[in-house]
Backbone bond lengths (Angstrom), bond angles and torsions (degrees), N, CA, C in turn:
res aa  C-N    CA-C-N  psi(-1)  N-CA   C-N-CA  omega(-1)  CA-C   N-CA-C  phi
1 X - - - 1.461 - - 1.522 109.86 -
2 X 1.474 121.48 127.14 1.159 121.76 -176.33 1.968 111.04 -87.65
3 X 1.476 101.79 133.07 1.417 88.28 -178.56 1.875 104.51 -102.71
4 X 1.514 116.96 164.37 1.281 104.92 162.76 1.996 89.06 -166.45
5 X 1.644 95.42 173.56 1.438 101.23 -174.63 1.796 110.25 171.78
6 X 1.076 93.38 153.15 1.634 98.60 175.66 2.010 116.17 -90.21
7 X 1.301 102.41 134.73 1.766 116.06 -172.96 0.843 83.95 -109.64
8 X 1.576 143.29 146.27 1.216 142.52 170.01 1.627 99.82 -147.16
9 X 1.128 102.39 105.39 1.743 112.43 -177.99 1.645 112.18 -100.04
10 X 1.429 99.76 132.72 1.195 123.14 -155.95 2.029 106.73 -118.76
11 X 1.134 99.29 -179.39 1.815 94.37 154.19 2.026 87.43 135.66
12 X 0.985 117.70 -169.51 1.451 158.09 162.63 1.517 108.82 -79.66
13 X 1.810 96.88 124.84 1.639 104.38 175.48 1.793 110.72 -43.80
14 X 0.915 82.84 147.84 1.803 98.80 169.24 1.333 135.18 79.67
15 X 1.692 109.44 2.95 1.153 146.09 175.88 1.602 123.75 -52.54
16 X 1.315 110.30 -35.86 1.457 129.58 -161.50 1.478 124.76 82.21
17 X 1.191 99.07 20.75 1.523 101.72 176.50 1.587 112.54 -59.84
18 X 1.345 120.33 -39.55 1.843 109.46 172.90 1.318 127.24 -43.81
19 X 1.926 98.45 -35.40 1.407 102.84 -157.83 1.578 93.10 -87.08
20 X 1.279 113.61 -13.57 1.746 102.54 -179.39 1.460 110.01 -68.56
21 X 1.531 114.97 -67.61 1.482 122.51 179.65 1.602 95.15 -37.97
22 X 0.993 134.64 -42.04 1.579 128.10 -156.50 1.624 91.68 -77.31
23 X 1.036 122.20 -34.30 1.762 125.83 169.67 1.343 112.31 -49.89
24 X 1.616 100.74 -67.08 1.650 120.22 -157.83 1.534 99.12 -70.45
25 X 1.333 123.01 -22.49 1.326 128.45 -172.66 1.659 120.19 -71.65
26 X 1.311 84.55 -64.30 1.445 104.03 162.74 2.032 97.92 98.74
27 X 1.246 104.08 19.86 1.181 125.15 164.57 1.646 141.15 -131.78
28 X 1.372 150.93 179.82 1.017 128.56 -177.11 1.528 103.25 -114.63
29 X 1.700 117.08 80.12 1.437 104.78 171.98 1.220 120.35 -121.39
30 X 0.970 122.83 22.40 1.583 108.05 -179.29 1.903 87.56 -139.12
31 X 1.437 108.87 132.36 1.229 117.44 178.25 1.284 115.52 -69.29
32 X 1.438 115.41 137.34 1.645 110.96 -177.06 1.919 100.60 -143.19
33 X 1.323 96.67 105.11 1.603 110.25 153.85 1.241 130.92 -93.45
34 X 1.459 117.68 -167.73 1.727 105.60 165.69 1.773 103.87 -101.00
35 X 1.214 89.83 28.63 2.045 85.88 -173.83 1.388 100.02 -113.35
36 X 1.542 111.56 141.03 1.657 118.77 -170.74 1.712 102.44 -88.07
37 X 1.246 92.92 156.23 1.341 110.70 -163.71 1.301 126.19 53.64
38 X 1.391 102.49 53.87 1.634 114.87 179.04 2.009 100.64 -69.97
39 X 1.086 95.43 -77.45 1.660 116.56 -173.31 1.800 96.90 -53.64
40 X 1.809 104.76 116.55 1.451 108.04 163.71 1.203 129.54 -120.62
41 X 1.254 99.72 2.68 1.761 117.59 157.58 1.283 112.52 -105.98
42 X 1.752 89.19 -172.49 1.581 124.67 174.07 1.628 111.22 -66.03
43 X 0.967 171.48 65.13 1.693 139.01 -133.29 1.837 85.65 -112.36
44 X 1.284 120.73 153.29 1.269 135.28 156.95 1.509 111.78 -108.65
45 X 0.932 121.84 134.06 1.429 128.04 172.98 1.760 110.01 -128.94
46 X 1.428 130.66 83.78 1.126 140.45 178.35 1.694 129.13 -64.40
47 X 1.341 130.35 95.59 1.363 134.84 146.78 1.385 148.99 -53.36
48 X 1.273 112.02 100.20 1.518 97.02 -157.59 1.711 104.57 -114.10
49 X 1.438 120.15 155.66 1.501 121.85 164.87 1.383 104.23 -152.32
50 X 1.655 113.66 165.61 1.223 111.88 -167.56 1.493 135.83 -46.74
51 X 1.540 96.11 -20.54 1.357 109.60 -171.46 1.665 112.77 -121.15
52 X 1.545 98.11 9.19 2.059 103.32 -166.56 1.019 121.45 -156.18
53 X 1.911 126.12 115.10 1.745 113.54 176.74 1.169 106.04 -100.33
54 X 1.170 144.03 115.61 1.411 134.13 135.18 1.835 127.08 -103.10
55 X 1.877 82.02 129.02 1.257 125.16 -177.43 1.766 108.82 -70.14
56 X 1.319 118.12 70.70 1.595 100.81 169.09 1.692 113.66 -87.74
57 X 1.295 93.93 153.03 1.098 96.40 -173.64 1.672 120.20 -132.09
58 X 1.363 127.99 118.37 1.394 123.72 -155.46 1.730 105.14 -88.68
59 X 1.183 128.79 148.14 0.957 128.26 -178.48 1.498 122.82 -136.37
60 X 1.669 126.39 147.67 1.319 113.80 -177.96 1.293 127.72 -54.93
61 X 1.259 128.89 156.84 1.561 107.05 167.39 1.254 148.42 -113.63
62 X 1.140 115.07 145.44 1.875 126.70 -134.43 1.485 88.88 -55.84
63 X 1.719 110.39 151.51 1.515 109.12 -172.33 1.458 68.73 -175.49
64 X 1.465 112.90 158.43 1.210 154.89 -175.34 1.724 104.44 -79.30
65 X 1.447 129.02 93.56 1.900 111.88 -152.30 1.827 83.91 -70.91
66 X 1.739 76.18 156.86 2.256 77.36 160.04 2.065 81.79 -149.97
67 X 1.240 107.02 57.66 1.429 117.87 148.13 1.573 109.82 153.65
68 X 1.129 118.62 169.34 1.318 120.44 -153.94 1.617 102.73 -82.74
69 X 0.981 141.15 4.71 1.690 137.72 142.65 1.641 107.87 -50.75
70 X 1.603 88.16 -66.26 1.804 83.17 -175.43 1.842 122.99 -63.62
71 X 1.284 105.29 0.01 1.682 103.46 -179.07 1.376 90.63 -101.03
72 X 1.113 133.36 -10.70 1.851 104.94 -179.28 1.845 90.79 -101.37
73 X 1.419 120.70 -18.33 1.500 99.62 -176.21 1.833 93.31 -73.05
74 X 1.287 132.65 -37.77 1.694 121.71 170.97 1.545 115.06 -45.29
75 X 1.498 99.54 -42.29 1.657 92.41 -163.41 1.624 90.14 -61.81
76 X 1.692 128.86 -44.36 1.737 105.07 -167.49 1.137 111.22 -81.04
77 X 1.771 119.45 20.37 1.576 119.00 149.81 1.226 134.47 -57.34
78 X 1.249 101.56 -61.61 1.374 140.30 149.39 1.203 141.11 -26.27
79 X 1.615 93.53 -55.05 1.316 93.60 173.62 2.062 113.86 -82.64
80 X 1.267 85.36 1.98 1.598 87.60 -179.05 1.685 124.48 -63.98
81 X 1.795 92.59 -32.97 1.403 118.38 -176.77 1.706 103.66 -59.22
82 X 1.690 119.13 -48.45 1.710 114.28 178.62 0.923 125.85 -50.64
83 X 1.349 108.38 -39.68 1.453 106.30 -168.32 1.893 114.73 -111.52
84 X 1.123 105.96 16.42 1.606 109.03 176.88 1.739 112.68 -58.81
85 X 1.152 107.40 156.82 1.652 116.23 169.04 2.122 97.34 -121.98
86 X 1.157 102.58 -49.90 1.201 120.62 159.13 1.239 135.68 -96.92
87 X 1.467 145.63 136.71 1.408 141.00 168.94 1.330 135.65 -110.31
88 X 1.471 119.18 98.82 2.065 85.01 -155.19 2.035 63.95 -104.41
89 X 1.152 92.80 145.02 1.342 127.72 138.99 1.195 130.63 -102.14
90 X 1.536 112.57 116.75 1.772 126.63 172.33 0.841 155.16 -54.76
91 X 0.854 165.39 -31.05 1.360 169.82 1.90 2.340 118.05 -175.30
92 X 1.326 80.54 -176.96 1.390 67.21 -169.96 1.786 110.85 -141.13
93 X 1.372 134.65 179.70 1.330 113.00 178.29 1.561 103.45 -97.92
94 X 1.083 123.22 20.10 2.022 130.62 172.36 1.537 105.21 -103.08
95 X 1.504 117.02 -45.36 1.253 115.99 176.07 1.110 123.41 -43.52
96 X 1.416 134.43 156.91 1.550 154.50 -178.14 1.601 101.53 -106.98
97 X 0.622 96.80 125.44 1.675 101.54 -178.39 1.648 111.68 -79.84
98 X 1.177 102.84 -24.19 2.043 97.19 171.69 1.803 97.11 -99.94
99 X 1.433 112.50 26.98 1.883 101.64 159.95 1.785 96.66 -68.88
100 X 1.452 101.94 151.69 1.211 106.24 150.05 1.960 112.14 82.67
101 X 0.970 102.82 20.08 1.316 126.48 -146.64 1.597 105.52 -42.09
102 X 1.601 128.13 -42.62 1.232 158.44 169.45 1.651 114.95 -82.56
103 X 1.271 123.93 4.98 1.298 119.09 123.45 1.272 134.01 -96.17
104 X 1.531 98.30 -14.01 2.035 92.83 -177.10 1.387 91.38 -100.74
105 X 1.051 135.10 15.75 1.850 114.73 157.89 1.880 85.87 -95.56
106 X 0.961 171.65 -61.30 1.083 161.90 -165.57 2.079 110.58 -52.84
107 X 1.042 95.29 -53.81 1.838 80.01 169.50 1.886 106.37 -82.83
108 X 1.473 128.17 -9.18 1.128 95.25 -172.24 1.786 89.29 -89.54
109 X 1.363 135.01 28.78 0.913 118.33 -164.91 1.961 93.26 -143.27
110 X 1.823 100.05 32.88 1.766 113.90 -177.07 1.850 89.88 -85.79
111 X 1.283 113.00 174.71 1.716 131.32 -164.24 1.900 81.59 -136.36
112 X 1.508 132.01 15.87 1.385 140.05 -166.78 1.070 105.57 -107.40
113 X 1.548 125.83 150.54 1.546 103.14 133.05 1.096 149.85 -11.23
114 X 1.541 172.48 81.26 1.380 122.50 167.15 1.407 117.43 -107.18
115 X 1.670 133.60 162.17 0.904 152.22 -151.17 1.382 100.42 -139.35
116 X 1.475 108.23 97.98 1.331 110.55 173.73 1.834 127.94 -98.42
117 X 1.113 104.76 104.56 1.604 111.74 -164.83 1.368 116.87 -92.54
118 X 1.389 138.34 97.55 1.525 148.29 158.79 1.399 111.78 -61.45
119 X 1.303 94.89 96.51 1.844 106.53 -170.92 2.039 101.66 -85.86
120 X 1.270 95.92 178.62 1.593 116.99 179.81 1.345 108.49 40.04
121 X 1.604 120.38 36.44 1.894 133.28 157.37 1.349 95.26 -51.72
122 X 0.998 164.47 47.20 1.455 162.77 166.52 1.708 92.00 -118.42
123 X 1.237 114.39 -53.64 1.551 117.36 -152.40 1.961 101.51 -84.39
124 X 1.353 122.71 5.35 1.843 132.85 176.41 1.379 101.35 -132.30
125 X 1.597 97.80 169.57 1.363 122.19 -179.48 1.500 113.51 -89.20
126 X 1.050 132.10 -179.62 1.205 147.03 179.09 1.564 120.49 -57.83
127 X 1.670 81.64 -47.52 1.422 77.54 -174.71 1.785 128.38 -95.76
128 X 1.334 97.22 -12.03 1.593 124.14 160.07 1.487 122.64 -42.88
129 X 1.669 105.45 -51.43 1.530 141.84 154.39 1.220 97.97 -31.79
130 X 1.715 130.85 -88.03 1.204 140.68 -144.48 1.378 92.90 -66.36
131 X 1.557 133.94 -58.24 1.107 135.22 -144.75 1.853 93.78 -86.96
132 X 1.572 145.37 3.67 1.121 144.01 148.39 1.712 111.11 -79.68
133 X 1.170 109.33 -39.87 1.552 107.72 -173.00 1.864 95.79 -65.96
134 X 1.433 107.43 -37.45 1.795 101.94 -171.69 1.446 100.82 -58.55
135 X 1.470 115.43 -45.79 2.206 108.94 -165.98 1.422 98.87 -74.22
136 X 1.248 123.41 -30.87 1.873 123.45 179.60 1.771 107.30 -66.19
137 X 1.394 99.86 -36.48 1.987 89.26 175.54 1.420 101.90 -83.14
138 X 1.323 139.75 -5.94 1.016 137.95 -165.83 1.555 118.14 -86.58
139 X 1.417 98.25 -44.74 1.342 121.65 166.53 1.370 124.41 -79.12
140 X 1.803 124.31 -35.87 0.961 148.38 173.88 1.770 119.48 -98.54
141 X 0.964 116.13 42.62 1.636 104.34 -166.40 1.330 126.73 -64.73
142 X 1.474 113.63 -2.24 1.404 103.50 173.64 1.151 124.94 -123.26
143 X 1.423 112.14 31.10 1.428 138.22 -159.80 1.646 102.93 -115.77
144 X 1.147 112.36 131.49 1.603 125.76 -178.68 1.609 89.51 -92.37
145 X 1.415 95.89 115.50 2.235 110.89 169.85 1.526 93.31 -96.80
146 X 1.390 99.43 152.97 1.495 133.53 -157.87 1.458 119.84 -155.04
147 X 1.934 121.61 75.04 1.373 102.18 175.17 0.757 130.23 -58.08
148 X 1.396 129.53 149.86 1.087 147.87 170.30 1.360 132.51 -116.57
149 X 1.624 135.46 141.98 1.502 141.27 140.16 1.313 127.33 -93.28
150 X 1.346 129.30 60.26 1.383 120.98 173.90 1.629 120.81 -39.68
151 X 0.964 134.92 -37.80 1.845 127.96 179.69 1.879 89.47 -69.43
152 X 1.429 111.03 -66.52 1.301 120.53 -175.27 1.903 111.79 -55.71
153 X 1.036 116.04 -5.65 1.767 107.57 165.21 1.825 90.36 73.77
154 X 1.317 134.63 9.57 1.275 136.05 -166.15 1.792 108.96 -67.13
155 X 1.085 126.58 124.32 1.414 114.08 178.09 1.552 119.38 55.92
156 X 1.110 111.18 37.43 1.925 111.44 -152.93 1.952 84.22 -100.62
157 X 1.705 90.38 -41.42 2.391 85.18 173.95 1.209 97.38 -87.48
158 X 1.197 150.01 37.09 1.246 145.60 160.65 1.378 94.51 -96.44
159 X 1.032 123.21 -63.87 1.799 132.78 -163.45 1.567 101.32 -67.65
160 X 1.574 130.03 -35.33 1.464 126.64 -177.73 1.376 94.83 -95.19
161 X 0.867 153.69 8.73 1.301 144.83 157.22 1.559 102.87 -98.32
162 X 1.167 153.27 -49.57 1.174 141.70 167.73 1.835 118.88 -54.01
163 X 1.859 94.05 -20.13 1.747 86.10 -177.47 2.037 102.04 -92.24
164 X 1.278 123.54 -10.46 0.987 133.78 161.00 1.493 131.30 -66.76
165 X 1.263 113.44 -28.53 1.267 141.35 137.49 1.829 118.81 -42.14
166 X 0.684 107.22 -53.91 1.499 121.74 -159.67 1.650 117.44 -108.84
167 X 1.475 110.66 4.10 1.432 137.40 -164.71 1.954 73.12 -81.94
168 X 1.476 119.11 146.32 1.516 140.73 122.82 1.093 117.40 -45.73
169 X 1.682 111.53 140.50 1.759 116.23 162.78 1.411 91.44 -69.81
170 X 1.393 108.71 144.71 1.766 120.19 161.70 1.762 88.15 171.75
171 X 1.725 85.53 156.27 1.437 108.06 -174.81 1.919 98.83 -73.12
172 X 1.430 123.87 -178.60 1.118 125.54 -172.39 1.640 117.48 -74.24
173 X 0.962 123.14 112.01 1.711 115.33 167.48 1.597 113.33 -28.93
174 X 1.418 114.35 -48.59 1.783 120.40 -152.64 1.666 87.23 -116.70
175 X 1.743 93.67 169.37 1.638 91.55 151.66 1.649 119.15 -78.21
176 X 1.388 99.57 172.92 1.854 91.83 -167.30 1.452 112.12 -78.98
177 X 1.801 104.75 2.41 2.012 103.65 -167.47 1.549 86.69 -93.82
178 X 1.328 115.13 3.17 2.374 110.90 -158.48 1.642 85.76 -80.65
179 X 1.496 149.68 150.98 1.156 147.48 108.52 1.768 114.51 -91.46
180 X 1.180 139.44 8.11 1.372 124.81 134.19 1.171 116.28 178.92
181 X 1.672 114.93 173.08 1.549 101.42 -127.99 1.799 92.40 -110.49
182 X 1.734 108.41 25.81 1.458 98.13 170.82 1.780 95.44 -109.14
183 X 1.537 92.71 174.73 1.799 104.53 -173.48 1.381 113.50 -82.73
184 X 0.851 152.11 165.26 1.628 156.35 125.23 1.331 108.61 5.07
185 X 1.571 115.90 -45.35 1.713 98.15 -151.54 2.390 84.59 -85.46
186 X 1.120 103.47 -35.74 1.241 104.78 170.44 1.745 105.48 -21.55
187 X 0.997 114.44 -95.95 1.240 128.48 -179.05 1.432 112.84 -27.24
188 X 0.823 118.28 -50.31 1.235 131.40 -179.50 1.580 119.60 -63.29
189 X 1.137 110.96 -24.48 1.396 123.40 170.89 1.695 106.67 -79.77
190 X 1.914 103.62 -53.11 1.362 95.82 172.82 1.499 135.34 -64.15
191 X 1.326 117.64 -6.87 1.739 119.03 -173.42 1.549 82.62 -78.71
192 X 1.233 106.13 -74.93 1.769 124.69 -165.63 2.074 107.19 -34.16
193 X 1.458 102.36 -29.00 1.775 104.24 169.28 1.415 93.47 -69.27
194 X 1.404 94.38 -57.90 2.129 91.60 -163.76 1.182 122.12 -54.71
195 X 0.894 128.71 -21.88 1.621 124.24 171.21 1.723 106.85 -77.39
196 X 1.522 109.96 -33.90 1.760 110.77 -175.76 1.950 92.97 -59.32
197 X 1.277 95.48 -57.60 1.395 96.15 -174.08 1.373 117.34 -50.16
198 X 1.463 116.45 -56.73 1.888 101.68 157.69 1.551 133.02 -50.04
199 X 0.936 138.92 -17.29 1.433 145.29 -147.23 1.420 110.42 -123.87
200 X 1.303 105.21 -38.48 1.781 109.46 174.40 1.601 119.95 -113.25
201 X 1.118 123.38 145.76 1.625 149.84 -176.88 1.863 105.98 -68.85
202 X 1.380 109.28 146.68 1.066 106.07 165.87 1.444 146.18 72.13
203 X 1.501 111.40 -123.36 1.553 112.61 -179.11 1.845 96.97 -99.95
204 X 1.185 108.17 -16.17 1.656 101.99 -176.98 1.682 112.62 -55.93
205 X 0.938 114.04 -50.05 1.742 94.80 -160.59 1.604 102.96 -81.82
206 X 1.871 124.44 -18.73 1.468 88.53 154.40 1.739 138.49 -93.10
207 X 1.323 89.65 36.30 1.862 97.26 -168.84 1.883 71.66 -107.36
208 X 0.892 146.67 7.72 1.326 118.66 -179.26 1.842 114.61 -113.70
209 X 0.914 104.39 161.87 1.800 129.73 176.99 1.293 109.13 -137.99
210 X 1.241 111.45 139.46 1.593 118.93 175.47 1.977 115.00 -124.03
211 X 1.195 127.19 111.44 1.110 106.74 158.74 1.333 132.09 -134.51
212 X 0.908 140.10 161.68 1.622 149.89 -159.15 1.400 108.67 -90.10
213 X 1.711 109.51 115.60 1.594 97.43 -176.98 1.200 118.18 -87.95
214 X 1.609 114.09 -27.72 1.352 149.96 177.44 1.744 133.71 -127.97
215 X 0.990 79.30 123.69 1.244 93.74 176.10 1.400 125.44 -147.54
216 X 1.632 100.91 110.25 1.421 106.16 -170.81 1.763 121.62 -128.88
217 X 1.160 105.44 107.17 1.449 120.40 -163.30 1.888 131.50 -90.94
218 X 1.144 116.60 120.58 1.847 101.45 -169.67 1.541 73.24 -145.15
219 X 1.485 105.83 178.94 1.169 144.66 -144.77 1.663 113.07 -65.28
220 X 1.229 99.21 -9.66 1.537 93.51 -172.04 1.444 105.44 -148.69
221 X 1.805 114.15 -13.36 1.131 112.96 -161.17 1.782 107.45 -134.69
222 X 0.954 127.15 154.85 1.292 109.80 153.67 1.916 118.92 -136.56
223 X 1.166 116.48 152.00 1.427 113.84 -173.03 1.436 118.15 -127.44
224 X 1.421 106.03 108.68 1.446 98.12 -170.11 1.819 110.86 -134.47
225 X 1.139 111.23 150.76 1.715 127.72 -159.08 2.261 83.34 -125.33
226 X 1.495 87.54 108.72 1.999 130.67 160.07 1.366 115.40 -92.13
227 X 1.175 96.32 121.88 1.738 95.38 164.51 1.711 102.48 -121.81
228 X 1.070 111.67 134.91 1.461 124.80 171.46 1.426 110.67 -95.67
229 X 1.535 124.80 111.51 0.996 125.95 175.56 1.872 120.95 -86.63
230 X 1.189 130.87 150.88 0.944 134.34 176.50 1.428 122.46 -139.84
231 X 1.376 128.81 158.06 1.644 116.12 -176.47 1.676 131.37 -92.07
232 X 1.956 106.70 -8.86 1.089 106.03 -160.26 1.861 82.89 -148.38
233 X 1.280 91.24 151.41 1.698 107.43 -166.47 1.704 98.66 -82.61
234 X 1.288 117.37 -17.62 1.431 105.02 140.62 1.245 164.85 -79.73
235 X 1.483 92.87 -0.20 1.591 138.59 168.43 1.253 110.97 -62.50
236 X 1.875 105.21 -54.70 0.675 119.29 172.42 2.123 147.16 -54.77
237 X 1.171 84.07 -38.77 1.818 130.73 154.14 1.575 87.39 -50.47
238 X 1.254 105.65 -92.95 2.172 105.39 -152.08 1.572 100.22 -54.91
239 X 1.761 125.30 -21.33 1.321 109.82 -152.60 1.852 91.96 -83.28
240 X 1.537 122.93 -36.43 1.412 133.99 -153.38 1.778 83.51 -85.71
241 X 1.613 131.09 -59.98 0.853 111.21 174.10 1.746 103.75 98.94
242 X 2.015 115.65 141.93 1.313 92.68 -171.82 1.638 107.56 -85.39
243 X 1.662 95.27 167.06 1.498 114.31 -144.00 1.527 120.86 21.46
244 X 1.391 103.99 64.62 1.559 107.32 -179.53 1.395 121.74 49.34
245 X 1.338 134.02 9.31 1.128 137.79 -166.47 1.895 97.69 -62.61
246 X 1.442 106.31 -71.86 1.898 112.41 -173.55 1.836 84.81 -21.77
247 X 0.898 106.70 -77.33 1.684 131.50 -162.29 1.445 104.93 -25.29
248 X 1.330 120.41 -86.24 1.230 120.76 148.36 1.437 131.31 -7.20
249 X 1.152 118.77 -75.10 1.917 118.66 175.93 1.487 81.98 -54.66
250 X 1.154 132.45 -119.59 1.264 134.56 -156.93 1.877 135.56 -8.48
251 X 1.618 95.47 -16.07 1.433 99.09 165.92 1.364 103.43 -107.04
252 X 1.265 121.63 -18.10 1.936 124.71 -158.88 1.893 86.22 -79.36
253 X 1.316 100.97 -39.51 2.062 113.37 -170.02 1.597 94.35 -55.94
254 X 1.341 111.46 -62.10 1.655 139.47 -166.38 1.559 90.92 -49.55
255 X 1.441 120.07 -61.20 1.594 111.79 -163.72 1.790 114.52 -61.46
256 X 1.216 94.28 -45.62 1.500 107.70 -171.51 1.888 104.37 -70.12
257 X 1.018 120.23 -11.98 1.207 117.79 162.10 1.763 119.26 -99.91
258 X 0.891 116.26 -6.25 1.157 135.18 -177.06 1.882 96.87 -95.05
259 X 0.925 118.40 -60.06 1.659 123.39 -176.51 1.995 93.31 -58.30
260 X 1.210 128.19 -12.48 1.304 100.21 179.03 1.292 98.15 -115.15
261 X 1.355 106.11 -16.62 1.700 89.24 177.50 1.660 111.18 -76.11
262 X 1.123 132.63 -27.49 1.746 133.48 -170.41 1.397 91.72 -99.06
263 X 1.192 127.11 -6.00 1.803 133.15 -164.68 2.109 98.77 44.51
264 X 0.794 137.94 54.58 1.474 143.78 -149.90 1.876 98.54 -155.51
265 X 1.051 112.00 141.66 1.567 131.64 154.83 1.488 110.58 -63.78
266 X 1.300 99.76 113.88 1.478 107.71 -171.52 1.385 108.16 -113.55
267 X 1.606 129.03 130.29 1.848 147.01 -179.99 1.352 96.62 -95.70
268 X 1.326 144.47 87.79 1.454 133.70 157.55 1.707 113.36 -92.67
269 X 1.697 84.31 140.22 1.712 91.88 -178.13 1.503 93.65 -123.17
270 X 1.173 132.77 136.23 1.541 137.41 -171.34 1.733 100.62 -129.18
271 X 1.477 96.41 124.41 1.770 99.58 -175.98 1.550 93.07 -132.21
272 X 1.165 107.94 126.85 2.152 125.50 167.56 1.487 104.92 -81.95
273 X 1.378 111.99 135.18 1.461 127.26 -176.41 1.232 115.12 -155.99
274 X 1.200 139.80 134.30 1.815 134.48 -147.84 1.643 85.05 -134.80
275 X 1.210 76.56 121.54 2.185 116.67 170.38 1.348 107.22 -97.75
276 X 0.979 133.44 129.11 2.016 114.08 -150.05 1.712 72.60 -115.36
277 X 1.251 116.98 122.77 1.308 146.31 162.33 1.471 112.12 52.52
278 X 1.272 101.66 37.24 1.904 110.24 166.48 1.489 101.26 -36.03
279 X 0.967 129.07 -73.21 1.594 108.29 -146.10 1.763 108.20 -65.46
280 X 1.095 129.53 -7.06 1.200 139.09 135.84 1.758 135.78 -26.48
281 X 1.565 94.38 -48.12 1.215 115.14 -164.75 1.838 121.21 -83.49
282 X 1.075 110.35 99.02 1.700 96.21 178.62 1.653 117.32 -56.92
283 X 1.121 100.22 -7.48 1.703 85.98 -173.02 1.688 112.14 -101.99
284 X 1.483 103.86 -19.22 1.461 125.29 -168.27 1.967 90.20 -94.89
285 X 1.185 116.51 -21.86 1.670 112.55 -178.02 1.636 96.14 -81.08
286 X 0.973 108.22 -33.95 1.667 119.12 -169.04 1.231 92.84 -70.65
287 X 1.225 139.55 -78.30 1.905 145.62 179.81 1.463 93.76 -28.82
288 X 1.574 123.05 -52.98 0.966 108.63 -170.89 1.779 131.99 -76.99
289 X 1.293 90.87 -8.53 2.009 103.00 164.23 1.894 91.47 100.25
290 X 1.560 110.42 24.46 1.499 78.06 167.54 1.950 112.54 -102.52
291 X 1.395 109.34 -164.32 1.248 105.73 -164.01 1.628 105.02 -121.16
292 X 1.838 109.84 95.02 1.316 110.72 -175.28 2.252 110.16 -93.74
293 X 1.380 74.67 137.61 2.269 83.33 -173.07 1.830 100.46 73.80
């Protein structure tokens, strides 16, 4: 009997939810820094074996919006909850367990699994542990908790062995060669954020958007032309950097991560261009592929 099903991991920015899917995946797709609100999509990251698909799926993290960027990264919170087969919920040993109060009455109120995971148990004591797992069943009572070490690999086959467990019989969602269900240029947008997000201070890396105008691919090489968008012509200034230097590291970082992710010779051309208050904009969020209502 073939099993397969959707994991759809959820939680609060800053949690480590990237670095898990990047575990459970067994690939490098979902970007993971120490800066919150890295992840602004849906990301799928697909596992397949002869006998099993699972569909995890990484998601932004739930935050209170205070502009219309942050309400479409909730809605693919959200929408994670419909369509789950599995639920790991994230969490962390800093978190408050009544944050967010009006999303956790919505999963404690899933007909799913859920899998509640207390990440970075490396960094508390024992008894700190016990006394978080007591307010998480308290709040969560029908939820199986699961410490965790995501950097440390801690309990990481504990959690895929319980979602293997808990997988539905059903034939495969994808074909079995798909590991996930965004394109090339996707990715490519996300390395080129992740490095903005490492490299710059502050309000810069969420005033930015990245997208790929080109992308042109043959056998050994690929060549592709980025524009980094920004909202303010001083944005613009810190992102290019003097004599283009910022600019530079940030595509030289981008390529060399890019050459291992396609394993391919990578041509990056990086151009700055200011969208005067995109994340504002429903029509400019839409161009940009997010998901508004």
């Amino acid at each position: 009997m073939h099993k397969a099903g959707f994991v759809n991991i959820v939680g609060n920015p800053n949690v480590g939810k990237s670095t898990l899917m990047n575990l459970l995946v067994g690939e490098r797709i979902s970007i993971a820094t120490f800066k919150a609100q890295t992840t602004r999509h849906r990301i799928m990251g697909i596992l397949n074996t002869d006998d099993m698909q699972i569909v995890f799926s990484d998601t932004p993290g739930v935050l209170k919006p205070n502009y219309k960027l942050q309400e479409s990264m909730l809605n693919f919170s959200e929408s994670a909850l419909v369509d789950a087969d599995v639920l790991l919920y994230v969490t962390d040993t800093v978190e408050k367990p009544d944050k967010n109060a009006d999303f956790m009455e919505k999963v404690r109120n899933l007909n799913v699994p859920v899998l509640l995971l207390i990440n970075k148990i490396d960094l508390i004591n024992q008894d700190i542990l016990v006394k978080l797992v007591e307010e998480w069943h308290e709040l969560l009572p029908k939820a199986e908790i699961i410490p965790i070490s995501a950097m440390a690999k801690f309990n990481v086959d504990v959690v895929m062995k319980r979602i293997k467990d808990l997988l539905p019989d059903s034939p495969p969602y994808f074909g079995k060669d798909q590991w996930t269900d965004k394109p090339a240029r996707f990715f490519v947008t996300e390395i080129i954020r992740e490095k903005i997000l490492l490299y710059y201070d502050k309000e810069i890396p969420y005033a930015v958007e990245v997208v790929v105008e080109s992308f042109k691919e043959d056998t050994n090489s690929i060549h592709i032309n980025a524009v980094i968008y920004v909202e303010r012509d001083s944005q613009k200034g810190i992102i290019i950097g003097k004599q283009g230097k910022a600019l530079k590291k940030v595509a030289t970082e981008a390529r060399k991560t890019l050459e291992h992710f396609f394993r391919k010779s990578i041509y990056l051309e990086t151009f700055v261009k200011v969208d005067k208050d995109w994340r504002s904009s429903d029509k400019e969020l839409k161009n940009f592929g997010y998901q508004l209502d």
